[in-house]
C-alpha positions as CSV (number, residue, x, y, z in Angstrom):
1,X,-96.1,19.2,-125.1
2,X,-96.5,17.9,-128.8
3,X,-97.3,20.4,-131.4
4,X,-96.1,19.8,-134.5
5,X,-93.0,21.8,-136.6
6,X,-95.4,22.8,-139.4
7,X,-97.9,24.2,-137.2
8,X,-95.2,26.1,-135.2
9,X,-93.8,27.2,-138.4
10,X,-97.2,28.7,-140.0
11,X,-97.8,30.2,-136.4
12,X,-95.0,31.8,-136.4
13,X,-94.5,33.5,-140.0
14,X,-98.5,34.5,-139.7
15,X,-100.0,34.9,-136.1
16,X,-97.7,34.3,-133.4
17,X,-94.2,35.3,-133.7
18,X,-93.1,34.3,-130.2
19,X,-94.6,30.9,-130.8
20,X,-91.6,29.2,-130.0
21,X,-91.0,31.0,-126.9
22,X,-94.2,29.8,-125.1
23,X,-93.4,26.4,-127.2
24,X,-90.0,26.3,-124.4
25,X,-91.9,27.5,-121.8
26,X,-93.8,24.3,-122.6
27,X,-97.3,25.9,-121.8
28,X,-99.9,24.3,-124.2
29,X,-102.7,26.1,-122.3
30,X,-101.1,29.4,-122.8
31,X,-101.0,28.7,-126.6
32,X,-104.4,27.3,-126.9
33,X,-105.9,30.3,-125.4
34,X,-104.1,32.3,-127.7
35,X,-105.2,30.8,-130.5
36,X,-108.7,30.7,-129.3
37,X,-108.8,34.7,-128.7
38,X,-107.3,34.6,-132.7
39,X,-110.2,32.7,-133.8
40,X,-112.8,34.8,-132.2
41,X,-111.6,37.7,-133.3
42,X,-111.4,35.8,-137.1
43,X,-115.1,35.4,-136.4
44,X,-116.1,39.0,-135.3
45,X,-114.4,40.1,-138.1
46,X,-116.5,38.0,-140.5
47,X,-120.0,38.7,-139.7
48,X,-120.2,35.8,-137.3
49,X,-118.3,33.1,-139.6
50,X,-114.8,32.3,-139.7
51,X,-112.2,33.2,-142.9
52,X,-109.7,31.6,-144.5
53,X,-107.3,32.3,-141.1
54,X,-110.4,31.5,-138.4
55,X,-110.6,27.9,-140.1
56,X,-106.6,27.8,-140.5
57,X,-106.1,28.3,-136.6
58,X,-109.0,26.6,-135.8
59,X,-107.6,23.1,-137.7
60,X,-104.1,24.2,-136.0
61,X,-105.9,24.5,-132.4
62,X,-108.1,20.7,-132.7
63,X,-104.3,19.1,-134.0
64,X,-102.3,20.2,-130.7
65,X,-105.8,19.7,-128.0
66,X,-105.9,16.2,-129.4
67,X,-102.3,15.7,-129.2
68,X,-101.5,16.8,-125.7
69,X,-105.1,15.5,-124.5
């Protein structure tokens, strides 16, 4: 699994703090879904439109589908 150190990094200090657990359990399924759920619930928050944190995952979520594609 690929995911790159600054991506595990903002994951962890803003959205998922056992990042680097599923990270070990190398599971890059696991963490998309999570990430996905995040960035629904970014949207439902905001009337249908992602924030500043639904675009931030969203960027963080294409990176590590493209690099373990």
């Amino acid at each position: 699994m690929i995911i790159d150190e600054k991506d595990i990094q903002i994951l962890e200090e803003n959205y998922m703090p056992d990042i680097r657990i599923l990270v070990e359990d190398n599971d890059v399924n696991e963490i998309l879904n999570t990430i996905d759920d995040m960035i629904v619930d970014d949207i439902l928050e905001h009337d249908d439109e992602p924030g500043e944190a639904g675009r931030e995952l969203q960027l963080i979520y294409d990176r590590i589908q493209r690099d373990n594609e």
